[in-house]
C-alpha positions as CSV (number, residue, x, y, z in Angstrom):
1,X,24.9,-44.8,0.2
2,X,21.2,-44.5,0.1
3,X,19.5,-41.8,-0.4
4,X,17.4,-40.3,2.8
5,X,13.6,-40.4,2.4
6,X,11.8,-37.0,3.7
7,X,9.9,-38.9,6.1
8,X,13.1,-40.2,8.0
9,X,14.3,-36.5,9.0
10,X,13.0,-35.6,12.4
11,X,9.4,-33.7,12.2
12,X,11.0,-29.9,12.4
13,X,12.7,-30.2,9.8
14,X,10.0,-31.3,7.8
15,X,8.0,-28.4,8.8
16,X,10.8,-25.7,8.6
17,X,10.9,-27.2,4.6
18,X,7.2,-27.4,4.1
19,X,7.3,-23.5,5.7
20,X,9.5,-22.3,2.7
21,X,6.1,-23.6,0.1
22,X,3.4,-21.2,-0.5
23,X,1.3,-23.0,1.5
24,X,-1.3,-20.1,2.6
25,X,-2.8,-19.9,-1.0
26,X,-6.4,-20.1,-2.0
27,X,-7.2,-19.8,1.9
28,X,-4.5,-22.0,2.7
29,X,-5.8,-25.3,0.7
30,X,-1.8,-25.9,-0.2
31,X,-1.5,-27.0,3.6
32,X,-3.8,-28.9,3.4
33,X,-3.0,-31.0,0.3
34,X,0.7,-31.1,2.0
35,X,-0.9,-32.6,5.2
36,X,-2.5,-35.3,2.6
37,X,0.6,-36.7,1.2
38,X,0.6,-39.3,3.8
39,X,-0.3,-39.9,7.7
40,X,3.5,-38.8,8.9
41,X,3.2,-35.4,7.0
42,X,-0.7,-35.0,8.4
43,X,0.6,-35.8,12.1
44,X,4.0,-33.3,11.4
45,X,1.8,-30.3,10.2
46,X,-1.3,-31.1,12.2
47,X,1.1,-31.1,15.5
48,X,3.2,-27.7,14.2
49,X,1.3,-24.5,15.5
50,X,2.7,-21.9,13.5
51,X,1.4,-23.4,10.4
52,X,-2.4,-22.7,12.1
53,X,-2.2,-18.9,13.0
54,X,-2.8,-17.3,9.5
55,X,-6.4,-17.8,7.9
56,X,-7.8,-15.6,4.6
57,X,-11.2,-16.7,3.9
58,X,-13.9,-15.0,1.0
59,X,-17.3,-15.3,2.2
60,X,-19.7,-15.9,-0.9
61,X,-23.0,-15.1,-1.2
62,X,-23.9,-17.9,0.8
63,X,-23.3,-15.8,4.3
64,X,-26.8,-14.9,5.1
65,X,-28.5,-13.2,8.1
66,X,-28.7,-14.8,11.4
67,X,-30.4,-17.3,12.3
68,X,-28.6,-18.8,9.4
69,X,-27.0,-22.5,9.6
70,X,-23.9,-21.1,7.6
71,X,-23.0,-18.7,10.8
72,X,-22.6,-21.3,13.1
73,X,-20.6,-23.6,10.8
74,X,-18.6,-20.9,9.6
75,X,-17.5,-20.3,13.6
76,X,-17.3,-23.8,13.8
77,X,-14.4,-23.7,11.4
78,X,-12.9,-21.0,12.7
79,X,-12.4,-22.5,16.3
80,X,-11.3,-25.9,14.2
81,X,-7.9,-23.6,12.4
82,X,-7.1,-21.7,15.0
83,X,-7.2,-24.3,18.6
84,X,-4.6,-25.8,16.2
85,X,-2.0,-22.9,16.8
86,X,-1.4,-22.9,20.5
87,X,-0.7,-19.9,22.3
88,X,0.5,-18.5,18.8
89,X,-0.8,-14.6,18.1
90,X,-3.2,-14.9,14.9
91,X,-3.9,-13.6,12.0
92,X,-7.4,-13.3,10.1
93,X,-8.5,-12.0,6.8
94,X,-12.4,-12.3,6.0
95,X,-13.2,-10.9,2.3
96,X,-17.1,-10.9,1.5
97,X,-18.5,-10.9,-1.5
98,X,-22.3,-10.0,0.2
99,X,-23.1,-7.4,2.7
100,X,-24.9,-9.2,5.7
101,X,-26.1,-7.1,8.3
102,X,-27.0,-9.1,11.3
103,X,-24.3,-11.8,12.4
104,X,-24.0,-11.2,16.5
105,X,-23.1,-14.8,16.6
106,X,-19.9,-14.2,14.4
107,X,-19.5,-10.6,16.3
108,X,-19.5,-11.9,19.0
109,X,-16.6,-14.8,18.4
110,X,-14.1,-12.2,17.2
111,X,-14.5,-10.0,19.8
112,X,-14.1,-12.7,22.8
113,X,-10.6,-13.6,20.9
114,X,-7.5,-11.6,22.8
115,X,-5.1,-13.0,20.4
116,X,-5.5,-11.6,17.0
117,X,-2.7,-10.2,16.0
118,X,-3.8,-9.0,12.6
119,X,-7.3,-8.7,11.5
120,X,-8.3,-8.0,7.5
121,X,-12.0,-6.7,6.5
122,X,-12.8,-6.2,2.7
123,X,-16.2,-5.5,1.0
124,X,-16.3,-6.4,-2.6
125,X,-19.8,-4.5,-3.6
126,X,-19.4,-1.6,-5.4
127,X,-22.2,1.7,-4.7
128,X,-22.7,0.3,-0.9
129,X,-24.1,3.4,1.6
130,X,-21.9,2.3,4.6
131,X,-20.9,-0.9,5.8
132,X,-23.7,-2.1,8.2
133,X,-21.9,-5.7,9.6
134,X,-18.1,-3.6,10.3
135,X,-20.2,-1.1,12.2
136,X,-21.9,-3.7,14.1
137,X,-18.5,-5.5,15.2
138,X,-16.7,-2.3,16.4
139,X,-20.0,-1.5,18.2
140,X,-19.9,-5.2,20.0
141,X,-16.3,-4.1,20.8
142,X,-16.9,-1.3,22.3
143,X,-19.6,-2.8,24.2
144,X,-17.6,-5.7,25.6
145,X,-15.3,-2.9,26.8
146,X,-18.1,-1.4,28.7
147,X,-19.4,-4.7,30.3
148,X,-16.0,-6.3,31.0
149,X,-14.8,-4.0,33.4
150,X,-13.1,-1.5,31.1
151,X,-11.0,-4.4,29.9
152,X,-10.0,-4.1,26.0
153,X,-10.8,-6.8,23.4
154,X,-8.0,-7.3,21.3
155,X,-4.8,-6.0,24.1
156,X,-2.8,-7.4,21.2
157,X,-4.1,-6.1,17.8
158,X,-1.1,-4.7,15.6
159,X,-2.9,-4.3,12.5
160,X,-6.3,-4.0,11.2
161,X,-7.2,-3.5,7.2
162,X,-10.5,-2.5,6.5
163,X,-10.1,-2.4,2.6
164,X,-13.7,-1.1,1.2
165,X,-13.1,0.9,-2.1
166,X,-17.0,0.6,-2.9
167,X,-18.3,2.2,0.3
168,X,-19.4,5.9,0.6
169,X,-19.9,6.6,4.2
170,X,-22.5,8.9,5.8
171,X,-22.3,11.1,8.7
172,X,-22.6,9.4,12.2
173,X,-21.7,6.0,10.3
174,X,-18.6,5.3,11.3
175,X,-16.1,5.7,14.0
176,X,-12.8,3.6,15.0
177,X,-12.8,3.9,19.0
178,X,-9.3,2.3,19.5
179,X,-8.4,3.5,22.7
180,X,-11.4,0.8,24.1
181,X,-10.9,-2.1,21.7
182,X,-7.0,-2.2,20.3
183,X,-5.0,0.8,22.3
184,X,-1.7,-0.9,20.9
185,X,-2.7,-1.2,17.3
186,X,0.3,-0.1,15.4
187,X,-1.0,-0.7,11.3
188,X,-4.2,0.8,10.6
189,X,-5.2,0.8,6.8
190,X,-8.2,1.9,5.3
191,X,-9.7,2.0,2.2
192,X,-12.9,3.7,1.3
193,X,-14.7,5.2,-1.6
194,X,-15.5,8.7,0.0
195,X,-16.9,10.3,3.7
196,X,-19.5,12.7,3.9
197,X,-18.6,13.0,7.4
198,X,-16.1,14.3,9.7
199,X,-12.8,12.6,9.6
200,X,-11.7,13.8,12.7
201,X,-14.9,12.6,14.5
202,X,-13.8,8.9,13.4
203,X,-10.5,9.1,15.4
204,X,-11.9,11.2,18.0
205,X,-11.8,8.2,20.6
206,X,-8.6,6.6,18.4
207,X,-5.2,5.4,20.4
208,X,-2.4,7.2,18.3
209,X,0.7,6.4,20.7
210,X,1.9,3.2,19.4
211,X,0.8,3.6,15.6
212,X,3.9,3.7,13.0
213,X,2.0,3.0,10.2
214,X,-1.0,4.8,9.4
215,X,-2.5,4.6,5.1
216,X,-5.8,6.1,3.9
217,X,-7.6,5.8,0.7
218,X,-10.6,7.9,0.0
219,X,-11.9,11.1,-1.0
220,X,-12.1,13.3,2.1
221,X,-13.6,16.6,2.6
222,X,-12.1,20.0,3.7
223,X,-10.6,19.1,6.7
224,X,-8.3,17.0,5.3
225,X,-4.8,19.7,6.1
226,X,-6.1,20.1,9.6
227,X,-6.3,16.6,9.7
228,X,-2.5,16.1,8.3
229,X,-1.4,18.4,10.8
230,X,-3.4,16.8,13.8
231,X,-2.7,13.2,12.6
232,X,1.4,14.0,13.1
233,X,0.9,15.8,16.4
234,X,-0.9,13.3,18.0
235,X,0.9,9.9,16.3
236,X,4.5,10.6,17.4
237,X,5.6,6.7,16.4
238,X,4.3,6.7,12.9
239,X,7.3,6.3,10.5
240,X,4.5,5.5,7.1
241,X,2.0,8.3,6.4
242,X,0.2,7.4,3.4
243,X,-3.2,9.4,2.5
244,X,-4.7,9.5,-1.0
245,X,-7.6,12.0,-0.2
246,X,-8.2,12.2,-4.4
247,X,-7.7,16.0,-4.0
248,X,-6.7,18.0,-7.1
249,X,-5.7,21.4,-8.8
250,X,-9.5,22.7,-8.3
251,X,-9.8,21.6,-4.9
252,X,-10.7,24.6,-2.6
253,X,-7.7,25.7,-0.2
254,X,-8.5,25.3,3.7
255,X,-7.6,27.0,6.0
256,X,-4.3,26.1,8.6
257,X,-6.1,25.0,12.0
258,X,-5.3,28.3,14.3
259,X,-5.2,25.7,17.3
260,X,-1.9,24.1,15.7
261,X,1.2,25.9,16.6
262,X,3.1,25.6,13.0
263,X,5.5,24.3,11.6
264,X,4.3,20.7,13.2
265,X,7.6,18.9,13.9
266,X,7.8,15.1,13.9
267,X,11.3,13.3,14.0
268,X,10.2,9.6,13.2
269,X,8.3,10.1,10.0
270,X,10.1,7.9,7.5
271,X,7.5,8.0,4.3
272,X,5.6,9.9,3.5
273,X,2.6,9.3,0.2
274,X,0.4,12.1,-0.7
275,X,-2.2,13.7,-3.3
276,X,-0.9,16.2,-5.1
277,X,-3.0,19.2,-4.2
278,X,-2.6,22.9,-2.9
279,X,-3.7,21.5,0.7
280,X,-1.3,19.2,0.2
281,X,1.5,22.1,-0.7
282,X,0.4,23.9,2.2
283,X,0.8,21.0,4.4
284,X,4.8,20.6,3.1
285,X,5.4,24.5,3.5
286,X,4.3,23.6,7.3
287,X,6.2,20.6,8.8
288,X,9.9,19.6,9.7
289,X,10.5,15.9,9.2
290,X,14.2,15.2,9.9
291,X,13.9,11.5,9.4
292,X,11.9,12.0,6.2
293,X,14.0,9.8,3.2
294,X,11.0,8.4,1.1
295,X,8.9,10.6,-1.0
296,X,6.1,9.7,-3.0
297,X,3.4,12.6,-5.1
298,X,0.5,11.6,-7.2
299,X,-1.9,12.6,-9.2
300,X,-5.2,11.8,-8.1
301,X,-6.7,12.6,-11.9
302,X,-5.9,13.0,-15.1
303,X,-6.1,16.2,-16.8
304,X,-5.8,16.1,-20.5
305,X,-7.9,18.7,-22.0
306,X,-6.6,21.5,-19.4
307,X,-5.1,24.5,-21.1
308,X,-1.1,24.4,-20.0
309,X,-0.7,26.4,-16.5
310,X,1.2,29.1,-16.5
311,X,5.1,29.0,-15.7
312,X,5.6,28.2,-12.4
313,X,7.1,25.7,-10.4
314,X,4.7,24.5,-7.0
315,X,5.6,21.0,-6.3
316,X,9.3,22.4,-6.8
317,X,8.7,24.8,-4.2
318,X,6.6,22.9,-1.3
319,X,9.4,20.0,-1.6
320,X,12.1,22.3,-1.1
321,X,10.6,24.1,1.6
322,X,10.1,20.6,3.2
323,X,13.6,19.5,2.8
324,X,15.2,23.1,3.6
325,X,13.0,23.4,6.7
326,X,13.9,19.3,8.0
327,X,17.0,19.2,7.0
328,X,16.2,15.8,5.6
329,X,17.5,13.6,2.9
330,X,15.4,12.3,0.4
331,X,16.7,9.1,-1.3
332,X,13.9,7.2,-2.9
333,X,11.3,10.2,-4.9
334,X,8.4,8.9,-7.0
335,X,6.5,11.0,-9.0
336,X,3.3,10.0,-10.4
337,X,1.4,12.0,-13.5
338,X,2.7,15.0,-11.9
339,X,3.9,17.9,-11.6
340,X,2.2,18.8,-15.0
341,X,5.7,21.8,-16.4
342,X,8.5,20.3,-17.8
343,X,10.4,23.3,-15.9
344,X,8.7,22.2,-12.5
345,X,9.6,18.4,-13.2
346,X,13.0,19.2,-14.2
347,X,13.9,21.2,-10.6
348,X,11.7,18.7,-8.4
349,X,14.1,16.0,-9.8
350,X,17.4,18.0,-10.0
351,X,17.1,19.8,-6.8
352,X,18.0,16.6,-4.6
353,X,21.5,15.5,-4.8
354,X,20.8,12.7,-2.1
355,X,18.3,10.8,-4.6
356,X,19.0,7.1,-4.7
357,X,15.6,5.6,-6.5
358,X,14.3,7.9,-8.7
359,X,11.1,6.6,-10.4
360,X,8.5,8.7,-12.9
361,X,5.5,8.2,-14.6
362,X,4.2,9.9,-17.8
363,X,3.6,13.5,-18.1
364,X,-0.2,13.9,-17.3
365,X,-1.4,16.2,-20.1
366,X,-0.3,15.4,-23.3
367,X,1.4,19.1,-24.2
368,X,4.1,17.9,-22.0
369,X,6.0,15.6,-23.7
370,X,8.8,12.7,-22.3
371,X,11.2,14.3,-24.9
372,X,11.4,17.7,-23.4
373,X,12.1,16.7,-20.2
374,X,14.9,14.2,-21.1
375,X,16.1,16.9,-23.4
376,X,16.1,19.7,-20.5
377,X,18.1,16.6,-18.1
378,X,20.3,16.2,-20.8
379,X,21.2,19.7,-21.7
380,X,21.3,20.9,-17.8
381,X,24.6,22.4,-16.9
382,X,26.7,19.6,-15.2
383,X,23.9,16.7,-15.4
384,X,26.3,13.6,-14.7
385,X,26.7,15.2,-11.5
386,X,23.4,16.6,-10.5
387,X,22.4,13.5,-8.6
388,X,25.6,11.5,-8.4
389,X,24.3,8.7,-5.8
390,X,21.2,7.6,-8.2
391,X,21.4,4.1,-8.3
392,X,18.0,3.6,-10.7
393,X,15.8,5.4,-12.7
394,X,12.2,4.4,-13.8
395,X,10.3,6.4,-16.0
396,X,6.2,4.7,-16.6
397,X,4.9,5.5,-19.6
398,X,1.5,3.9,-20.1
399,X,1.5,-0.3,-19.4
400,X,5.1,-0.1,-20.3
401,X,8.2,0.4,-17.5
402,X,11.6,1.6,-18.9
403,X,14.1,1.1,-15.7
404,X,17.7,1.5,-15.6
405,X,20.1,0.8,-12.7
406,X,23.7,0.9,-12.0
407,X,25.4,-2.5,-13.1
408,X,23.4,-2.5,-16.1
409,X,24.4,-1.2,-19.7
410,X,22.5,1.3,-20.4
411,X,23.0,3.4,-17.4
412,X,26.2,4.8,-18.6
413,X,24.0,6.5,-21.3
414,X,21.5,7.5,-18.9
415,X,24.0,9.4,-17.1
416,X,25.8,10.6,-19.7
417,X,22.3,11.5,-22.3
418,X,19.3,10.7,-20.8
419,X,17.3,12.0,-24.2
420,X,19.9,9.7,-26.2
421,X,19.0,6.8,-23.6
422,X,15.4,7.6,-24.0
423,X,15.0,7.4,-28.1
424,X,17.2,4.4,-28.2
425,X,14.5,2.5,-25.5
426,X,11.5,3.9,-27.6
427,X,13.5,2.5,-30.5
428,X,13.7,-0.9,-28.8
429,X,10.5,-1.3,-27.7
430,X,9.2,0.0,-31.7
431,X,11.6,-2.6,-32.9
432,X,10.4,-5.4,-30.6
433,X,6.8,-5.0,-31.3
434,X,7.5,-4.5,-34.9
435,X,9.0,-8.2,-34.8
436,X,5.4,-9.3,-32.8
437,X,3.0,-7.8,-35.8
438,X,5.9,-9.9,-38.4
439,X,4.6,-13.1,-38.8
440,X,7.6,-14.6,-40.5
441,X,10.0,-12.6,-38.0
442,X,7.9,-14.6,-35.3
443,X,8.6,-18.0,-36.9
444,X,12.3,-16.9,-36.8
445,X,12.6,-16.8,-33.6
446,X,10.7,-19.9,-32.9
447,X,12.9,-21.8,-34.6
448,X,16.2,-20.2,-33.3
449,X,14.8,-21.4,-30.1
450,X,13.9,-24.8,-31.3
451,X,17.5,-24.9,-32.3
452,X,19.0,-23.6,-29.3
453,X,17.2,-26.2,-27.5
454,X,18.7,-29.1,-29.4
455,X,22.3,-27.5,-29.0
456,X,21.8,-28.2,-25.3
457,X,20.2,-31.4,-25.5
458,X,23.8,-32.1,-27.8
């Protein structure tokens, strides 16, 4: 029997296969060499909307102020992808590389679009003061909300990025009035370098009903618990809270809000990422999240020449205030560069019996060795069954990841002597790079592969 060519199976199954490629990279130039191969795939994937809804374009240096040829052709292209994908919601992701100011034309074009479905802004300059072209847009937004009869722009936004780790922003500068552009946004990331300004005052005209996913990324100033604690009160949906407000040790301690009646109570939160901080210990001591199961601290620095604090146990005691008080169940805990005590690592870890995914990172200050806490694991009174439904353990230490996870051999040890299972996987890894500074070791093993090569080919 012959074999069937490609071309002779009817068009959706050509485009169901050509869906499982990775078609979208590089701005999605693998489609289009794919709809090059020949006229029958260019008619199949030309005619197939789905495969026109998704579009991540970098804008060069090239992108200049109106009136600028560029503009036009740029929206020229734009309309070309996306009358492609029917009546398909869509997806954009613009990247620049410059900072244009003035592009009403290009404004304009995304704002009279009612079916993004996810929108994507990034600034690549480092040591910008604000971001003058994202504040233009959302001010066109707005606008076309005021002159259109109150009628929102994008009715069926679920997530907008604006990824800018470069831009400090100013007072008055920015603002996200979601309630008149996207009042059913659901995602809202947002990376920044730092504000000067109020954060509340950016959400102050912000739709928080629908939201379940709500990240941050940037230093904040001292509102930032009063903001945790509004942010949860008025964003009953969100199941992801994720703020990295690059708080520390030293940061000053705020105040709880006196208009928030504490503790704040939300039963969807499912995540929840955090600075470490003492704002951000006040803020566990103060809510009850039930449906709380993923935990993740970090340090937002890294102190090495700070003298050893003295013995005491905070992150210890904020997370088990948080658990006693929600009655929750953490099952995956990450811990990055903190806490900085052995003895405050040791009961953060142990004190969680529900713990599935248990991943570490290396002690932030170098009097506080890996060795003494695998030594205080392994000496604990009844350690095999201090956590007895872990199912993996990571432990970061530098560029280098040692992970263990039931199934494999090693995690009998783990269990059994973490500090044994520790020096045997330095011991490994000293071995193994040992054999990579060995020239003649190196040549070994090249030709025991040479040879296990020809044993196949045999």
């Amino acid at each position: 029997m012959a074999p069937t060519h490609i071309n002779d199976f009817p068009p959706e199954i050509l485009a169901h296969t050509v869906s499982f490629s990775d078609y979208e990279k590089d701005n999605c130039k693998g489609l289009l060499q794919l709809a090059s191969v020949c006229k029958h795939w260019h008619d199949v994937l030309f005619a197939c909307p789905r495969f026109w809804t998704t579009l991540e374009c970098s804008i060069s240096t090239k992108l200049k102020n109106e009136p600028h040829l560029i503009v036009p052709q740029f929206i020229a292209h734009l309309e070309r992808w996306f009358s492609r994908a029917g009546d398909l919601p869509w997806t954009l992701a613009l990247s620049f590389n410059v900072a244009p100011r003035k592009t009403p034309s290009l404004n304009g074009y995304l704002v009279r679009i009612p079916r993004w479905k996810n929108l994507t802004f990034a600034l690549n300059i480092d040591g910008a003061s604000n971001w003058t072209w994202l504040e233009g847009l959302i001010a066109s937004a707005k606008e076309s909300y005021a002159t259109n009869n109150d009628c929102v722009c994008w009715p069926e936004l679920e997530t907008l990025e604006i990824y800018a780790p470069g831009v400090r922003y100013g007072p008055d500068r920015f603002a996200l009035p979601l309630k008149y552009i996207a009042p059913n946004l659901r995602q809202l990331k947002i990376t920044i370098n730092d504000f000067t300004a109020s954060i509340l005052n950016v959400f102050e005209d912000f739709s928080w009903a629908s939201l379940t996913v709500f990240e941050f990324a940037g230093a904040l100033g001292a509102e930032t618990l009063g903001f945790y604690l509004h942010l949860l009160m008025q964003a009953p949906n969100i199941e992801s809270m994720k703020v990295l407000d690059q708080q520390h040790d030293f940061t000053p301690v705020s105040l709880l809000p006196s208009d928030i009646r504490l503790p704040v109570v939300h039963r969807k939160l499912q995540h929840l990422s955090l600075h470490e901080s003492p704002n951000a210990m006040i803020f566990l001591r103060n809510v009850c999240l039930p449906s709380l199961h993923s935990f993740d601290l970090a340090r937002s620095y890294l102190p090495d020449s700070i003298a050893p604090p003295p013995p005491s146990t905070p992150v210890t005691d904020a997370v088990r205030a948080l658990v006693l008080m929600s009655k929750c169940e953490i099952r995956t805990l990450k811990l990055r560069w903190t806490p900085l005590s052995v003895p405050d690592l040791f009961y953060v870890v142990t004190s969680h019996p529900p713990v599935e995914v248990l991943e570490l990172d290396e002690p932030a200050c170098s009097w506080s060795g890996p060795e003494a806490f695998f030594n205080a694991l392994e000496t604990a009174e009844n350690w095999p069954d201090v956590l007895p439904k872990l199912r993996r353990f990571t432990y970061i230490r530098g560029f280098r990841t040692h992970s263990v996870q039931v199934g494999e051999e090693g995690f009998e040890l783990f269990r059994r002597a973490p500090l044994r299972w520790w020096k045997a996987r330095v011991e490994m890894h000293k071995e193994f790079q040992d054999v990579l500074q060995d020239p003649d070791a190196l040549q070994s093993l090249a030709n025991m592969a040479l040879e296990d090569d020809d044993e196949d080919d045999d």
